[in-house]
N, CA, C and O of each residue as an XYZ file, in Angstrom:
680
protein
N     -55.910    -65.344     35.207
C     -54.616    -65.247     35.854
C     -54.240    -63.763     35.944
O     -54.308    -62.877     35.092
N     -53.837    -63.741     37.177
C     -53.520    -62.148     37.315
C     -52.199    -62.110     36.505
O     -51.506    -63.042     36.098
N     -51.969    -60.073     36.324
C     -50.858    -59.741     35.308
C     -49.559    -60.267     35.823
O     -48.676    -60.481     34.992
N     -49.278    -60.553     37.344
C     -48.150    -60.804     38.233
C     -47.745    -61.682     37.882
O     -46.563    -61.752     37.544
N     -48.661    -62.798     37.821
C     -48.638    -64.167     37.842
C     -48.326    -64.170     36.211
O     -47.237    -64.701     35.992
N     -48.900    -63.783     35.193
C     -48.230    -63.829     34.273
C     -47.044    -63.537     33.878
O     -46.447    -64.249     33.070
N     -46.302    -61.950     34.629
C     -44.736    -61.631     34.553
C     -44.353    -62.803     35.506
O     -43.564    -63.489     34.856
N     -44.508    -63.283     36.563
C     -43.525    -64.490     36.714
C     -43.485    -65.705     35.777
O     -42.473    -66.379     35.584
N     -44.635    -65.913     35.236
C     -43.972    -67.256     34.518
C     -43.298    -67.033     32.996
O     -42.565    -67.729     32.293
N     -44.010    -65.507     32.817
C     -42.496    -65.029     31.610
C     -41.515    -64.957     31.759
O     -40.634    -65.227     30.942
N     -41.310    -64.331     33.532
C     -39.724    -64.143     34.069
C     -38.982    -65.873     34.101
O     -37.811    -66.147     33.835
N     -40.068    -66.829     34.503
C     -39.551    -68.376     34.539
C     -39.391    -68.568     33.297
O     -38.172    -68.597     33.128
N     -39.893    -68.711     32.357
C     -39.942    -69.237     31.293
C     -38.496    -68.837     30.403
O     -37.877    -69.594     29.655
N     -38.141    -67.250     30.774
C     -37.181    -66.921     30.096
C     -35.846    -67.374     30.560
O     -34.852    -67.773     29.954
N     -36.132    -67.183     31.885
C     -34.653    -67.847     32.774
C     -34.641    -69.622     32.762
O     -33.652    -70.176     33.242
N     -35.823    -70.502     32.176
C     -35.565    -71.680     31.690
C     -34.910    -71.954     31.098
O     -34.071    -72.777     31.462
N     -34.905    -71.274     29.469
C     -35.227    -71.346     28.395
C     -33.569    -70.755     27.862
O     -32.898    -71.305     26.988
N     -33.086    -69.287     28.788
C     -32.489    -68.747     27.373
C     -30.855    -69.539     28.126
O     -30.760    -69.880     29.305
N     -30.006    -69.642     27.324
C     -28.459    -70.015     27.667
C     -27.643    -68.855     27.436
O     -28.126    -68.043     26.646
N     -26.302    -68.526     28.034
C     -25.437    -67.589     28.059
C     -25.630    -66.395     28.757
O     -25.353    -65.397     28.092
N     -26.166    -66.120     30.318
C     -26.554    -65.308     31.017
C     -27.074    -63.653     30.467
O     -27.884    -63.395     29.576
N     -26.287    -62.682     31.351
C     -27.099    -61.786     30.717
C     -27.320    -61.110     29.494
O     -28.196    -60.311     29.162
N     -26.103    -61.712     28.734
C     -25.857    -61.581     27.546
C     -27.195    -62.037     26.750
O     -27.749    -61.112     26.156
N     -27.589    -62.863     26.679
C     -28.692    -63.603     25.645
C     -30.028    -63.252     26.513
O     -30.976    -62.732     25.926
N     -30.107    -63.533     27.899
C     -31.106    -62.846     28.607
C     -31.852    -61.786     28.415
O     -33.081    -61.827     28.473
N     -31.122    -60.651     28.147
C     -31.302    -59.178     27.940
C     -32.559    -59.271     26.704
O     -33.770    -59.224     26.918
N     -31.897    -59.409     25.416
C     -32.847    -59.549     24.309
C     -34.133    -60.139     24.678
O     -35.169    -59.493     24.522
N     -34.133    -61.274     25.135
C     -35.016    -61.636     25.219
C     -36.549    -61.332     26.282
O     -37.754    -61.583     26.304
N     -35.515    -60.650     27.038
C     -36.658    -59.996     28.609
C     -37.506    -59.246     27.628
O     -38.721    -59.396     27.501
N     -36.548    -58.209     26.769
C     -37.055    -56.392     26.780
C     -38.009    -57.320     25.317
O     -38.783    -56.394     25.075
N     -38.265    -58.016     24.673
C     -38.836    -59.056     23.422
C     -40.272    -59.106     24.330
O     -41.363    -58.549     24.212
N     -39.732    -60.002     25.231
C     -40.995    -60.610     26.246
C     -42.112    -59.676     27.200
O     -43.322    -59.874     27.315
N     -41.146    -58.427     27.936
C     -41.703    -57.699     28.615
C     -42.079    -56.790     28.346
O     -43.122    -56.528     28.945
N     -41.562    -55.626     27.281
C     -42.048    -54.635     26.804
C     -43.028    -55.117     25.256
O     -44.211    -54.814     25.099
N     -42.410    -55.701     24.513
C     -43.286    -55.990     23.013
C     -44.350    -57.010     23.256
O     -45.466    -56.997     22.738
N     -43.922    -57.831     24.037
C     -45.403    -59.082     23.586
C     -46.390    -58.428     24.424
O     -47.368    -57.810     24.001
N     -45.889    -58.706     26.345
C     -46.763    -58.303     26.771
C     -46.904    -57.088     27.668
O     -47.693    -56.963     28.604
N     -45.972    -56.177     27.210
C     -46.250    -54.961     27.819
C     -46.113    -54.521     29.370
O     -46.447    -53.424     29.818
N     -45.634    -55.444     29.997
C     -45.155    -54.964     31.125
C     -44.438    -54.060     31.401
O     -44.774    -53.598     32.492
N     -43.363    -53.403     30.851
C     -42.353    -52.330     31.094
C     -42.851    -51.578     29.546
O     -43.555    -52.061     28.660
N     -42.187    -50.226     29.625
C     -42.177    -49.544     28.717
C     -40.847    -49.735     27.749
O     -40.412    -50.868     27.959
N     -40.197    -49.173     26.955
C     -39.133    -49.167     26.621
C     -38.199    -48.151     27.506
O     -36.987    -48.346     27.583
N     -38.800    -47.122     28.126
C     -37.943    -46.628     28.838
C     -37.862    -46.964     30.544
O     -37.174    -46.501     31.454
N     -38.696    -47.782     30.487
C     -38.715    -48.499     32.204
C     -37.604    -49.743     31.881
O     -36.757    -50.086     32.706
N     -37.730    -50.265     30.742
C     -37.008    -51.591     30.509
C     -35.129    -51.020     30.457
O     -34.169    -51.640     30.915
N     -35.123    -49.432     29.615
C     -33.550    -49.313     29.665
C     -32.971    -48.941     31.538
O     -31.863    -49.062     32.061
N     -33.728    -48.675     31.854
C     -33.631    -47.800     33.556
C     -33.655    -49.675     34.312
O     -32.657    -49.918     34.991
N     -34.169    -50.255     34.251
C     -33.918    -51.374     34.768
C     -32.482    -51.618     34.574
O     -31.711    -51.535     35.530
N     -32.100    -51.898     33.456
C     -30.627    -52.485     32.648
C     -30.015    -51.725     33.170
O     -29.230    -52.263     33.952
N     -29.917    -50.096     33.143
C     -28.984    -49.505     33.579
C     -28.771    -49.863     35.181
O     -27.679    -49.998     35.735
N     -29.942    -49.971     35.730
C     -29.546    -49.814     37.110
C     -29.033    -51.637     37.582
O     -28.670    -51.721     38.755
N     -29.006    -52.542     37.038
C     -28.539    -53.941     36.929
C     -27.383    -53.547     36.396
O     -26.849    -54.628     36.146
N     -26.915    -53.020     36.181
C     -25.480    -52.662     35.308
C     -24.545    -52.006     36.352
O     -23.364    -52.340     36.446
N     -25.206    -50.907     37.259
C     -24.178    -50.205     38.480
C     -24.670    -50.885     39.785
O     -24.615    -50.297     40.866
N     -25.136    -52.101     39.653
C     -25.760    -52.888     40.832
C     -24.764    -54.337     40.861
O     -24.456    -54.990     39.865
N     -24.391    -54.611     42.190
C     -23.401    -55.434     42.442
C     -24.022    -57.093     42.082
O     -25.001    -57.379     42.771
N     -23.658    -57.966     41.296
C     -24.725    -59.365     41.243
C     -24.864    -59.207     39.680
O     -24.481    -58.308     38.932
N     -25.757    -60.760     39.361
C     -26.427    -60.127     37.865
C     -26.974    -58.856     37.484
O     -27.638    -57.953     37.992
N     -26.208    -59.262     35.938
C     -27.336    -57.543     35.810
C     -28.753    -57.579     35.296
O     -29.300    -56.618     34.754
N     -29.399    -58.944     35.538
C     -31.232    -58.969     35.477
C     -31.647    -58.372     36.850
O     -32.823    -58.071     37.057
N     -30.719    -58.208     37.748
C     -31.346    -57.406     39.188
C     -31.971    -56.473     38.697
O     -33.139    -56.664     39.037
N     -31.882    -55.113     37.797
C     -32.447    -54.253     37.800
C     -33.923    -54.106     36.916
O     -34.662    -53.133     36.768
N     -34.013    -55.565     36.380
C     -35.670    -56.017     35.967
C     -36.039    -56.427     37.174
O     -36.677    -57.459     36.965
N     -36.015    -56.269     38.048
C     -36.863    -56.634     39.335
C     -37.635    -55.445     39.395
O     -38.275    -55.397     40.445
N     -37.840    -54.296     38.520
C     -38.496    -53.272     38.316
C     -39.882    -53.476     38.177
O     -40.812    -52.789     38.599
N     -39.885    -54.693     37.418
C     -40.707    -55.118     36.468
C     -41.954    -55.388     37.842
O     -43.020    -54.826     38.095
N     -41.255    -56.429     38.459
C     -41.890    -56.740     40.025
C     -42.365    -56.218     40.850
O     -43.360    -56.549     41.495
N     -41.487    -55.010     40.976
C     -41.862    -54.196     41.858
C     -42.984    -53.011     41.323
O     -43.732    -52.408     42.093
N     -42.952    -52.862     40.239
C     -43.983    -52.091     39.853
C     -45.702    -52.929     39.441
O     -46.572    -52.508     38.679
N     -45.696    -54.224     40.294
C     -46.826    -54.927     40.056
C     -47.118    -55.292     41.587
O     -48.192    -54.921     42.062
N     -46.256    -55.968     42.341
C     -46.964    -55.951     43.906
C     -45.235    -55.609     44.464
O     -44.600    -56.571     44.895
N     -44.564    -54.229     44.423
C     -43.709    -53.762     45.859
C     -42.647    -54.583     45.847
O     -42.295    -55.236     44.864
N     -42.169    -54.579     46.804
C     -40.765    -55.356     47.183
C     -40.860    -56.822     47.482
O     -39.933    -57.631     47.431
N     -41.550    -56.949     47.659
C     -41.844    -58.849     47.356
C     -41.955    -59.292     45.989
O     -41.417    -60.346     45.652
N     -42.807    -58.362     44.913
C     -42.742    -58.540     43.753
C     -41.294    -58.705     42.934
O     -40.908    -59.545     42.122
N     -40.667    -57.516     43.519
C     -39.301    -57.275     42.752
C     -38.531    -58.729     42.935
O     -38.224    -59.339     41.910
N     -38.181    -59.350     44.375
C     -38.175    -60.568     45.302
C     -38.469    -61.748     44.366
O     -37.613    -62.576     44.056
N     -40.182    -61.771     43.791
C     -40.025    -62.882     42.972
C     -39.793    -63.317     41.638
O     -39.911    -64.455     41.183
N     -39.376    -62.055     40.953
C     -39.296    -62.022     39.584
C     -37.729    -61.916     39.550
O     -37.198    -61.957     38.440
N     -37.011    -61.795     40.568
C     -35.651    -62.421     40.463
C     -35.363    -63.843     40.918
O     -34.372    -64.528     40.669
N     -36.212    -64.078     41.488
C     -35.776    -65.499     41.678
C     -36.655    -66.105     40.468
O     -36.084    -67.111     40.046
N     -37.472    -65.923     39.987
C     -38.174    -66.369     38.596
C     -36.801    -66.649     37.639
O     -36.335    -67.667     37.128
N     -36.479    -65.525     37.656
C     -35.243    -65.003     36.366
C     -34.166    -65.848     36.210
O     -33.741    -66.428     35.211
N     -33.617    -65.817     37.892
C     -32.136    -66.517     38.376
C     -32.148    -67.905     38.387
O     -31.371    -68.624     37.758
N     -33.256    -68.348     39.286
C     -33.351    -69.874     39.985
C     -33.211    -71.150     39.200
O     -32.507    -72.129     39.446
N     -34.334    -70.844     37.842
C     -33.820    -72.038     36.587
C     -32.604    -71.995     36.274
O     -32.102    -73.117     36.338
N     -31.729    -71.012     35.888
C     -30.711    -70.953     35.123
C     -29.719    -71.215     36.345
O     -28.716    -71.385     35.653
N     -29.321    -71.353     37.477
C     -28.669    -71.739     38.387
C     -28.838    -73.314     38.448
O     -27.859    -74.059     38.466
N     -29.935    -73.697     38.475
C     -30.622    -75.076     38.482
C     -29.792    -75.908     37.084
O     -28.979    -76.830     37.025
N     -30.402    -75.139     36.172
C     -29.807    -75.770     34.379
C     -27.990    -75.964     35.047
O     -27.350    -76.998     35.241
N     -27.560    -74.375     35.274
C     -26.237    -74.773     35.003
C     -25.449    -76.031     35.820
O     -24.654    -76.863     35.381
N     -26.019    -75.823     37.259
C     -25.368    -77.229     37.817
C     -25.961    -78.539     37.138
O     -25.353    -79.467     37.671
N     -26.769    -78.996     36.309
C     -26.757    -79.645     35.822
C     -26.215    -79.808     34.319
O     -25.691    -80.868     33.976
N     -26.276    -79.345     33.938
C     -25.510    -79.226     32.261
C     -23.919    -78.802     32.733
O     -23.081    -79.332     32.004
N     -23.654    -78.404     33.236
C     -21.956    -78.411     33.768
C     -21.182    -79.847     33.624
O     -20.190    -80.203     32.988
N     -22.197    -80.584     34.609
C     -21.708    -81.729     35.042
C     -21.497    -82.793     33.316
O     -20.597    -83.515     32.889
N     -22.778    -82.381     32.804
C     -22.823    -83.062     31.722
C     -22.078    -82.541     30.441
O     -21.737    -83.462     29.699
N     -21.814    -81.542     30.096
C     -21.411    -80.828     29.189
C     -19.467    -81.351     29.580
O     -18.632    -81.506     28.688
N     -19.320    -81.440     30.364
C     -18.076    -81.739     30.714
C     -17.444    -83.042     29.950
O     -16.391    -83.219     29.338
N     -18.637    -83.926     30.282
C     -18.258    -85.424     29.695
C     -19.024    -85.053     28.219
O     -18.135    -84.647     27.470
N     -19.823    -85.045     27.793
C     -20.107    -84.781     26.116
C     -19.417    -83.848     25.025
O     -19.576    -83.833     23.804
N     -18.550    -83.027     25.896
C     -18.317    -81.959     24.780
C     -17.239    -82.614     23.566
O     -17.071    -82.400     22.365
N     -16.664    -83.462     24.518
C     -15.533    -84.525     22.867
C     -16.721    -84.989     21.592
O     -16.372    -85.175     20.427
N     -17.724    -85.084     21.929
C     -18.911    -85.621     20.714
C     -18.892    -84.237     19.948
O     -18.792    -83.068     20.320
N     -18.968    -84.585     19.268
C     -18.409    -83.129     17.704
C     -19.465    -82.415     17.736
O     -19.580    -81.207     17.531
N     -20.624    -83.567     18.131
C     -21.875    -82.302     17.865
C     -22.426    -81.858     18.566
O     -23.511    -81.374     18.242
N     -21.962    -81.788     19.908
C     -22.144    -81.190     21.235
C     -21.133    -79.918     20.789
O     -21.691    -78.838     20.593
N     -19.782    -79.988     20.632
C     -18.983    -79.598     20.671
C     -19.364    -77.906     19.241
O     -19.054    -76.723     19.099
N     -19.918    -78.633     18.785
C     -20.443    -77.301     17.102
C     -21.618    -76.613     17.710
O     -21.930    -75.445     17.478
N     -22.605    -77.906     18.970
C     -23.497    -76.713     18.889
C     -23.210    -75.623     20.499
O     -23.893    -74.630     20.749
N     -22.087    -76.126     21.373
C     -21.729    -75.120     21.779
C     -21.129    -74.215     21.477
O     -21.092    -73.363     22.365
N     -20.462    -73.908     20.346
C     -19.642    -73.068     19.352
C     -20.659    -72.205     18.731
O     -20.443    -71.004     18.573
N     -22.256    -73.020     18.210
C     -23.038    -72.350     17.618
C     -23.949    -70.850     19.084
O     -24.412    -69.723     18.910
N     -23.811    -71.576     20.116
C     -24.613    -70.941     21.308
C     -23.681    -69.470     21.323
O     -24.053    -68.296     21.302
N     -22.290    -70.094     21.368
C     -21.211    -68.675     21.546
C     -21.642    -67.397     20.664
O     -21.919    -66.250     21.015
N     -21.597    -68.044     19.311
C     -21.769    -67.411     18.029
C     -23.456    -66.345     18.148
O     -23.690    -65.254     17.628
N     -23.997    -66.863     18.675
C     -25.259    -66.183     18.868
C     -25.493    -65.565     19.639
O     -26.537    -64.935     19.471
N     -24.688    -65.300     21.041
C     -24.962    -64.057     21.733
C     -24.563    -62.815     21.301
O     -25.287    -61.866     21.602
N     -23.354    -62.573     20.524
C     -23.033    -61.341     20.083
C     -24.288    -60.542     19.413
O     -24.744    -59.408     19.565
N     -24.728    -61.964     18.383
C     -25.960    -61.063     17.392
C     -27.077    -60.861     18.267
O     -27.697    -59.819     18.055
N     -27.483    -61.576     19.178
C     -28.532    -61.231     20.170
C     -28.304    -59.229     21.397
O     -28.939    -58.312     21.918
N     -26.969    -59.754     21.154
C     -26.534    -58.107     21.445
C     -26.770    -56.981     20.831
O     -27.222    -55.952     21.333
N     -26.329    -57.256     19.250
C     -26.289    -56.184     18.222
C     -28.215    -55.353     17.886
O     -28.764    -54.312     17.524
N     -28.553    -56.999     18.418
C     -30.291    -56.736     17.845
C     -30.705    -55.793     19.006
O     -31.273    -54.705     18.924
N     -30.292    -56.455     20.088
C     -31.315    -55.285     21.406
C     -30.375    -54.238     21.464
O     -30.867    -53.273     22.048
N     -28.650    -53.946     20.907
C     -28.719    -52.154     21.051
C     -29.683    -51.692     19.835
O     -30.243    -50.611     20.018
N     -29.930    -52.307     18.718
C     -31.023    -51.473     17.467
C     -32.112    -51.145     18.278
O     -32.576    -50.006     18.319
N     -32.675    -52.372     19.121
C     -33.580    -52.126     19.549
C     -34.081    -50.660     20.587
O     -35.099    -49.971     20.658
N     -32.705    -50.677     21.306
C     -32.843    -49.489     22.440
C     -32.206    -48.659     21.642
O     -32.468    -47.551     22.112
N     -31.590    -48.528     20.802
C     -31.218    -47.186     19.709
C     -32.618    -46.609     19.331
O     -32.808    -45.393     19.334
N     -33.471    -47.390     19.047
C     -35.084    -46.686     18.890
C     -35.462    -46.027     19.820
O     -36.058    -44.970     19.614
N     -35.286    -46.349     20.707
C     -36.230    -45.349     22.011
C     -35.409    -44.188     22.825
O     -35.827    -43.385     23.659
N     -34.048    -44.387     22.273
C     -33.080    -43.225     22.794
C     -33.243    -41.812     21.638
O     -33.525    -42.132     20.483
N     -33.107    -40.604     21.878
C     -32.853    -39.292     21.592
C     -32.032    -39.017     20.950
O     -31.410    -39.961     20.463
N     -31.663    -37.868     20.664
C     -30.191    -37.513     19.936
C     -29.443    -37.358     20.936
O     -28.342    -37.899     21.028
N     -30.152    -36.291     22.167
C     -29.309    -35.812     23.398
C     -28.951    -36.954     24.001
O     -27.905    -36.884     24.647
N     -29.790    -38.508     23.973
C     -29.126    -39.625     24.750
C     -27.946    -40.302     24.164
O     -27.168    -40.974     24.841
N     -27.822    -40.096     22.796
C     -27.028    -40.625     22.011
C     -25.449    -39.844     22.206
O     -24.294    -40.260     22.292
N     -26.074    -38.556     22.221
C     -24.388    -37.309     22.526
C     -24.112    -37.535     24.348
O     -23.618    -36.435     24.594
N     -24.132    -38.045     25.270
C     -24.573    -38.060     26.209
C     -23.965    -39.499     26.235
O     -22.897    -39.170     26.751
N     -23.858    -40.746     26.077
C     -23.855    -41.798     25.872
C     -22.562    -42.017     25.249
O     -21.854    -42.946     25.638
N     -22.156    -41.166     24.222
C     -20.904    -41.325     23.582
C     -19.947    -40.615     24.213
O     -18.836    -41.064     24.494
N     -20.384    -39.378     24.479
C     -19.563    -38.313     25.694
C     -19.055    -39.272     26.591
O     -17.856    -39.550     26.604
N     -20.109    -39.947     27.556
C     -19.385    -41.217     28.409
C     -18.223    -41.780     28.091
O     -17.170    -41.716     28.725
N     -18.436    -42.320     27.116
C     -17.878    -43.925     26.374
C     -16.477    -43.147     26.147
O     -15.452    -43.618     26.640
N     -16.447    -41.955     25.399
C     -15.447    -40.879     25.035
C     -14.165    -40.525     26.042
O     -12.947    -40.627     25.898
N     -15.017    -40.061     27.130
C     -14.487    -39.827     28.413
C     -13.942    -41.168     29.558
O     -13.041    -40.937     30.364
N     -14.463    -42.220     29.500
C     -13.626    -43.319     30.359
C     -12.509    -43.658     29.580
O     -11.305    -43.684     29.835
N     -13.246    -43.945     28.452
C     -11.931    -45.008     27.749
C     -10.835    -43.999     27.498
O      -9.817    -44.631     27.215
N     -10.580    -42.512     27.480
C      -9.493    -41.928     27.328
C      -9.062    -42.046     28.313
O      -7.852    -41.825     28.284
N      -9.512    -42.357     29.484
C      -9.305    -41.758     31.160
C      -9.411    -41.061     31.409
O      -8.882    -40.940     32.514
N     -10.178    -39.611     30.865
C      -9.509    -38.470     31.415
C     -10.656    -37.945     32.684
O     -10.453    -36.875     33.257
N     -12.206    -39.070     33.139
C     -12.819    -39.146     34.513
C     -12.818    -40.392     34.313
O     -12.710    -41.026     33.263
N     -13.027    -40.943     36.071
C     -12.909    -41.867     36.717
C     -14.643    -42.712     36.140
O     -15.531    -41.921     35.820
N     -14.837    -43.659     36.092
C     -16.245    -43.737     36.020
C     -16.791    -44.121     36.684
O     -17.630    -44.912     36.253
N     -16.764    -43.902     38.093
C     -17.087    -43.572     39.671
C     -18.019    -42.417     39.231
O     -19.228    -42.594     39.082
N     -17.318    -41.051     39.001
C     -17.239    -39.766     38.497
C     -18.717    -39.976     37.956
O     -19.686    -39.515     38.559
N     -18.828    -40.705     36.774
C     -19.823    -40.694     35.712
C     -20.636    -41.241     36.290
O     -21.715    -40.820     35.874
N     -20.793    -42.058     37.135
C     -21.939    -42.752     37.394
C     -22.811    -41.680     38.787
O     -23.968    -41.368     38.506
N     -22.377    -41.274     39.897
C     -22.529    -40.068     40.138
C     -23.058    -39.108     39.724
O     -24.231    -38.887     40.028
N     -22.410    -38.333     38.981
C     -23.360    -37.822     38.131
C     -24.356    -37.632     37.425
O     -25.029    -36.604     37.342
N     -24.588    -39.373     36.478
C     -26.197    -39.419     35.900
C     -26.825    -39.903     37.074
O     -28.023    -39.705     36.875
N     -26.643    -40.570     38.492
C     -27.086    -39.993     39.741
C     -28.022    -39.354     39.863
O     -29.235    -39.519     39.989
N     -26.806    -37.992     39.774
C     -27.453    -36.979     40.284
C     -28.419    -36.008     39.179
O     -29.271    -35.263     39.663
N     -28.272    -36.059     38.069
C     -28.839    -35.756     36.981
C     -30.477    -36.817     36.826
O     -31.454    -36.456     36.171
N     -30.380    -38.058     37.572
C     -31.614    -38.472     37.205
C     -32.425    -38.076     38.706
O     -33.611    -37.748     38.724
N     -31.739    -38.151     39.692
C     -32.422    -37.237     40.693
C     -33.129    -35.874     40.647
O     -34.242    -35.917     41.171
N     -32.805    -34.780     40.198
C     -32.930    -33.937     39.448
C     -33.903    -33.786     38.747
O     -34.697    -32.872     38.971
N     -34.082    -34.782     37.589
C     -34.786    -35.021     36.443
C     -36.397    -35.841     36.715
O     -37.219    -36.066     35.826
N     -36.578    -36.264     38.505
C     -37.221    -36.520     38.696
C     -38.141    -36.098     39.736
O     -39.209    -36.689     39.892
């Protein structure tokens, strides 16, 4: 089986499989794609996220990297619909059902338990990308975070900028 064909049925398998969109998603891509089987690097995998992050739609759009760096713009094409298509599929069906089961207590604990587990699925993949970031990405990163939430730039402004700084840089 070619490597393609293998990132799509990881990209299926994960968008089967994981619940709570990109939240719980995330962990599990950069688990699947960079550590098991090596498709992205750790720094191809944060440049994906980032760019799914200033990209209008889910933010697994910007693992279509993954795709496109195996067969082009058709690749990118099917490893989002790999990603998206189950979990669109699941939710209109578990909607319908989750609606009428959730009074059963133990429907009801283990959707409480699903909630409860995306945060820590969060906490694990920033450790995770805290490894492969710098000091300068870290001062750089907080500078950001520093600068919106006071207001004192727009984060229009900021995004622009690492823009134009990764233009630059490349």
């Amino acid at each position: 089986m070619s490597e393609f064909m293998q990132l799509l049925l990881v990209c299926a398998k994960v968008g089967t499989l994981t619940i709570g969109g990109a939240a719980s998603l995330l962990p599990v891509l950069r688990h699947e794609l960079v550590s098991v089987h090596g498709f992205l690097t750790p720094e191809e995998f944060m440049q994906g996220m980032a760019l799914g992050e200033v990209t209008p739609g889910p933010a697994v759009v910007g693992l279509a990297i993954a795709g496109i760096k195996y067969a082009k713009l058709p690749g990118g094409a099917l490893v989002l619909v790999a990603l998206v298509l189950p979990g669109l599929l699941w939710m209109g069906g578990v909607t319908a059902a989750a609606r009428r089961l959730r009074v059963i207590p133990a429907v009801g604990w283990f959707l409480s338990g699903i909630r409860l587990a995306v945060p820590a699925l969060l906490i694990a993949l920033a450790w995770d990308l805290a490894a492969a970031w710098s000091a300068p990405a870290f001062l750089v990163a907080g500078g950001t975070l520093w600068l919106t939430a006071t207001g004192r730039v727009h984060p229009s402004l900021l995004i622009l900028a690492a823009v134009g700084v990764g233009v630059l840089r490349s």
